[in-house]
C-alpha positions in Angstrom: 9.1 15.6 -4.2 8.2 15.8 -7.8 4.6 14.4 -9.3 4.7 13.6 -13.1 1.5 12.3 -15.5 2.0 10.5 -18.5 -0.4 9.3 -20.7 0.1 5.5 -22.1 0.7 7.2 -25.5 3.3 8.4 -24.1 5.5 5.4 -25.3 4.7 2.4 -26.6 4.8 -0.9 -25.3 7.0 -2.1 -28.3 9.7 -0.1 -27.1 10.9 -2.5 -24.0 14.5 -3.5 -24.8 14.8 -6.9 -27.1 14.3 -10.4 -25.7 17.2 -11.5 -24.2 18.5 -14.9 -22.6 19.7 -15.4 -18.9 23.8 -15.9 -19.0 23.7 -18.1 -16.1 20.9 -19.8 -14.0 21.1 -21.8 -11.1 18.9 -23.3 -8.0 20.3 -21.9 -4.8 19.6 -23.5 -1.7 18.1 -21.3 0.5 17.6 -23.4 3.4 14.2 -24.6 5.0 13.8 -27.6 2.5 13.7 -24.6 0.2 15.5 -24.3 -3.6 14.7 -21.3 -5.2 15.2 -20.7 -9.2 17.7 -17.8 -9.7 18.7 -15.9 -13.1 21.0 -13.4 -14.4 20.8 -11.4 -17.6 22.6 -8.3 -19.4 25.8 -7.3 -18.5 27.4 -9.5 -15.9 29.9 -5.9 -15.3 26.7 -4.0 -14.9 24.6 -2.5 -12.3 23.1 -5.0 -10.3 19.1 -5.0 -10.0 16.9 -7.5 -8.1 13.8 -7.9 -9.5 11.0 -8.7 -7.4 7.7 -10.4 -8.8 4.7 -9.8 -7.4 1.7 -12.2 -5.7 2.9 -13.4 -3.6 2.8 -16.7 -5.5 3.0 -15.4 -9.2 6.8 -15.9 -10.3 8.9 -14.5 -12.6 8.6 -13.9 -16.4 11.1 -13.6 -19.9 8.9 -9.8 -19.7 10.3 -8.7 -16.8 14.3 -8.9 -18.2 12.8 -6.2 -20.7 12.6 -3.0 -18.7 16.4 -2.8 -18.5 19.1 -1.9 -21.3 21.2 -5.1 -21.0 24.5 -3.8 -21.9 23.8 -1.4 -18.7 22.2 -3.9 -16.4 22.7 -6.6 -14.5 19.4 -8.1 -13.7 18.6 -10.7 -11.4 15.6 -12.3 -11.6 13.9 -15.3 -9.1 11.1 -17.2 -8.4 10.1 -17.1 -4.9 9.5 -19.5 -3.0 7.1 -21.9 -4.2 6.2 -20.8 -7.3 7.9 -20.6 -10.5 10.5 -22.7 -11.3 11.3 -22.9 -7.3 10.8 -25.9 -5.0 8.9 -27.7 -3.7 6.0 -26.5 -6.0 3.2 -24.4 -4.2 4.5 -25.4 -1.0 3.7 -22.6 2.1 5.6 -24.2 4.6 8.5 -22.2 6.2 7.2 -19.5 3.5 6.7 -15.9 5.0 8.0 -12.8 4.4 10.8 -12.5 6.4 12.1 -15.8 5.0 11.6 -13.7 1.5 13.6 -10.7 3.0 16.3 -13.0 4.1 16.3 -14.7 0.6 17.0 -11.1 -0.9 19.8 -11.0 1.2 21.3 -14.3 0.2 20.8 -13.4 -3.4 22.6 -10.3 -2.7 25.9 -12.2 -0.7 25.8 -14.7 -2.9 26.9 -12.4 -6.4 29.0 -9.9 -3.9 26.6 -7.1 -4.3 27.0 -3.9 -2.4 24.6 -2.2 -2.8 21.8 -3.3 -5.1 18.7 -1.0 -7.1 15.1 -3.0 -6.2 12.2 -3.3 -8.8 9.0 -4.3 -8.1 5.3 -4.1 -8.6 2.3 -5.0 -6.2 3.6 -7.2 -4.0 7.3 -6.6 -5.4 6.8 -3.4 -4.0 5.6 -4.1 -0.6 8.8 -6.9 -0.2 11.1 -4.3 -1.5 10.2 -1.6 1.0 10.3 -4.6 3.9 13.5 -5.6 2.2 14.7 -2.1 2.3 13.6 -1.0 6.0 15.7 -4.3 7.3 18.7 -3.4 5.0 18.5 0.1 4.7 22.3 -0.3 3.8 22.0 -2.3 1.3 19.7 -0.4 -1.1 20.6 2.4 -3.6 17.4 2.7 -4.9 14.0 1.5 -5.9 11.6 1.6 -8.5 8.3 0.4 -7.9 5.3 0.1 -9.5 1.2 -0.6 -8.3 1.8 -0.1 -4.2 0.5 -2.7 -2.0 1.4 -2.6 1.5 -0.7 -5.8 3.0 -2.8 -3.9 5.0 -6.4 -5.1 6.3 -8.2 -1.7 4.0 -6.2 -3.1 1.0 -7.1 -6.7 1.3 -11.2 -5.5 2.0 -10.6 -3.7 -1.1 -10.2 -6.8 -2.9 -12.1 -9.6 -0.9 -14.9 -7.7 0.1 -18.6 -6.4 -1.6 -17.5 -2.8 -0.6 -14.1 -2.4 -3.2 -13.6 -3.5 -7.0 -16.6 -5.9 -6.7 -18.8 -3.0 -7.2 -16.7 -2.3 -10.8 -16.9 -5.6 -11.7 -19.9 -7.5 -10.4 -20.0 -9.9 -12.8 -16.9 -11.5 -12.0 -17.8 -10.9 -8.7 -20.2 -13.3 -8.4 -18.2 -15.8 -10.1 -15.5 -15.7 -7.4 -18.3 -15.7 -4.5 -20.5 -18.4 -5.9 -18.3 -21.2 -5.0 -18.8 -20.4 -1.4 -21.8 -21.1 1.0 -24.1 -17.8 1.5 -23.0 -18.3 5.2 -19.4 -18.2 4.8 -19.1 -15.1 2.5 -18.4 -13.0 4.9 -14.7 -13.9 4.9 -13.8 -15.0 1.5 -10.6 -15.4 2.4 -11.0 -17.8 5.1 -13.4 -19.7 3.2 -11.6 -20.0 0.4 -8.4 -21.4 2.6 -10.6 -24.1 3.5 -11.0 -25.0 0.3 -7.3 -24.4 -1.2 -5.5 -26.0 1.7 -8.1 -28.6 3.2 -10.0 -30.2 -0.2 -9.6 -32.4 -2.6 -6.8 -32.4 -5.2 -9.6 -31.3 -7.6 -10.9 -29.1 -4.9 -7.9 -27.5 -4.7 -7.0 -27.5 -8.1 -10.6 -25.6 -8.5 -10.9 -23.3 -5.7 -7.3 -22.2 -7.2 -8.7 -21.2 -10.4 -11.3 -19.0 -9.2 -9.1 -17.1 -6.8 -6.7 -16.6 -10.2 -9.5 -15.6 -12.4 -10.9 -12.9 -9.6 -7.6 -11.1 -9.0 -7.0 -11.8 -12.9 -9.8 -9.9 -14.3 -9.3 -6.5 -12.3 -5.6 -6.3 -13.7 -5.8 -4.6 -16.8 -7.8 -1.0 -17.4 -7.7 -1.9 -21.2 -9.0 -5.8 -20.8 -10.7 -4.6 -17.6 -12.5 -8.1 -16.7 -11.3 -9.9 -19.6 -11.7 -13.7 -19.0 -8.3 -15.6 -17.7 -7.9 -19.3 -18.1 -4.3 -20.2 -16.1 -2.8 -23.5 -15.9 -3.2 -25.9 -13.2 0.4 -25.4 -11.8 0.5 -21.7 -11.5 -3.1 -21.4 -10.0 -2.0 -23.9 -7.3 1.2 -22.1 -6.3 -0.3 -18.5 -7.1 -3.5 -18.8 -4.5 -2.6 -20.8 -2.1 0.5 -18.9 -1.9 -1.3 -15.6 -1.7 -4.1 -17.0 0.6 -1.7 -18.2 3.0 -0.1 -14.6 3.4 -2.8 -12.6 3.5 -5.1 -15.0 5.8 -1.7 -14.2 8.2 -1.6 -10.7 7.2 1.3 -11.1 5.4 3.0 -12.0 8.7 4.0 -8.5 9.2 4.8 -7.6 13.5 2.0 -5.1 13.4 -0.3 -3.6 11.2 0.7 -0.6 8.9 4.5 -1.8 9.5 5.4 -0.8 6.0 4.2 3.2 6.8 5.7 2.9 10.6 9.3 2.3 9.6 9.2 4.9 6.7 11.7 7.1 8.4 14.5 3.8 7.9 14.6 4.6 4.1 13.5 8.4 4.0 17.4 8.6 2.0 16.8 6.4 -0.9 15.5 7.5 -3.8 12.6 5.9 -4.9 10.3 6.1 -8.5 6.4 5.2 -7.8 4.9 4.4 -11.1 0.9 4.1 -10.1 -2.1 3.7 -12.6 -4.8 5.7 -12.3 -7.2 3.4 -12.4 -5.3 0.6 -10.5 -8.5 -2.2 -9.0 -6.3 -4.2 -7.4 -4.0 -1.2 -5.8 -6.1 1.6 -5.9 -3.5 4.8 -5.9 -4.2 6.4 -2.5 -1.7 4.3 -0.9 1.0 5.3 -3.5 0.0 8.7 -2.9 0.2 8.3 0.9 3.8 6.7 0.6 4.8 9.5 -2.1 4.1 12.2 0.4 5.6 10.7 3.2 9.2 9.8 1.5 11.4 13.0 0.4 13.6 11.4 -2.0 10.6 9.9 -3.8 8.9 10.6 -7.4 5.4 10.0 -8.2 4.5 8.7 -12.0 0.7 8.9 -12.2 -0.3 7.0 -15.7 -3.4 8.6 -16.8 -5.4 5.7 -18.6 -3.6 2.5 -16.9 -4.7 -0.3 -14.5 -2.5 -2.4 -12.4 -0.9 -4.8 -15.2 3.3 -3.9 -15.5 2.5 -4.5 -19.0 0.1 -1.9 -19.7 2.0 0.8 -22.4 2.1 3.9 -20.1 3.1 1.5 -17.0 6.1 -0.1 -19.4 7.2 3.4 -21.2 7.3 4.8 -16.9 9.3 2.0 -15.7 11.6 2.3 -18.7 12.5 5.9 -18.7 13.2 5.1 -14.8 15.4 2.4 -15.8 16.9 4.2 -18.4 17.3 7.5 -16.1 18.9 5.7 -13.1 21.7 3.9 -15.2 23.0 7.6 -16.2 22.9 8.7 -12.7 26.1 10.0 -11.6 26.0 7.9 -8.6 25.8 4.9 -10.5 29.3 3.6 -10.6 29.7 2.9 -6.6 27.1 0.2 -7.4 29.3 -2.0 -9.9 31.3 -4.5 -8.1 
């Protein structure tokens, strides 16, 4: 096991590869009344990669091709379901996790992949170790970046008084001021009331507030910098979230993640962690480091939780651009 600091000078964020365009995009019926938006950019000969955005609820971005040399690569983004460009539009019905592991899957037999390489951040990262401890098989390797692994200490981090409210109390009031004195004591809860039993305009506002909250402890540069999202993706982006974490993220027991290490203690995995992550704090990525032989710990110095931040982006591309020279790498290509 190998630790490694970087500070964001490190590399700059202008060096992500060039905007690029999908070659080929598609809506692929997943089942469940479900049609999720798929892409694929690069090299349609290269290694295949599954990108996995975080949320749950938040969808892909152009950004995210970026992290990848695209005559090495070939990435595979999605939306999933409900968010993005998938259908039905913020919709949490048959929407859980395992339907999002067995998505994966159909993503991966429907382009004839092997074996596949996973990259994810937040809650990327906690579906591509769930994805990887059901298809241990199936995965070469992962890099990962801000670990979340839905437990109840990581959610109190971020809906209670006792975590990053006490960094940011400001916003912190914001968030909680929408909500009775006598119902603050679950914020989650109460604010399911609100996102899945109100109004369309009740909805629509309740949505907003839960997106600015989570929002404004994202970046350690713009550390509670003021978010304005759009209608659409606040809909899809809380209720989506609320709906897993007021079911815990509908995992078969608590700490599952941790539990069923010992399935994928033989693939190599890159942890790229901000120091000062509010939203993922980095004990957990610590705790996961130290448990996984085959893993690598990036601590950036002077970053937050945002993939965009410039020692975050230099990390994730120097493990991009490391793993495509591997010598490994060619039992991967179809």
């Amino acid at each position: 096991m190998i630790d490694t600091f970087l500070k964001s000078s490190d590399r700059d964020r202008s060096q992500l590869y060039p905007i690029i365009e999908p070659y080929r995009q598609q809506i692929l019926d997943v089942g469940d009344g479900h049609k999720i938006y798929v892409e694929e950019c690069g090299n349609s000969d290269g290694i295949p990669v599954i990108v996995l955005h975080g949320g749950p609820g938040g969808g892909c971005s152009a950004n995210m091709r970026r992290y990848f040399d695209p005559k090495a690569y070939r990435i595979i983004l999605f939306d999933q379901r409900g968010c993005g460009r998938s259908k039905p539009h913020a919709s949490v019905k048959k929407n859980t996790t395992w339907d999002l592991v067995r998505d994966i899957e159909k993503i991966r037999e429907f382009y004839s992949l092997r074996k596949i390489i996973l990259f994810g951040g937040s809650w990327g990262a906690a579906l591509a170790l769930l994805y990887a401890e059901s298809f241990p098989t199936r995965v070469w390797k992962m890099i990962l970046r801000g670990i979340f692994t839905m437990t109840k200490k990581e959610l109190d981090w971020v809906y209670t008084e006792e975590g990053a409210a006490k960094f940011l109390p400001e916003s912190w009031r914001a968030f909680v001021s929408l909500i009775p004195p006598n119902e603050r004591n679950d914020l989650i809860e109460a604010y399911h009331k609100r996102l899945f039993f109100g109004s369309p305009a009740e909805q629509t506002k309740f949505a907003k507030a839960w997106t600015k909250w989570e929002n404004s402890l994202a970046s350690f540069r713009n550390f509670g910098a003021s978010f304005i999202p759009s209608d659409d993706y606040a809909l899809a982006f809380a209720r989506i979230e609320n709906h897993y974490f007021i079911n815990e993220g509908f995992l078969k027991r608590q700490d599952q993640i941790f539990q069923d290490l010992n399935i994928i203690e033989h693939i190599p995995i890159t942890i790229v962690q901000g120091r000062y992550d509010m939203i993922c704090p980095p004990y957990t990525a610590e705790a996961l480091h130290n448990r996984l032989p085959y893993s690598k710990l990036v601590m950036i110095k002077d970053a937050g939780h945002a993939m965009s931040e410039p020692g975050i982006s230099s990390a994730l591309i120097k493990a991009t651009d490391e793993t495509k020279d591997h010598n490994d790498i060619a039992s991967l290509v179809p």
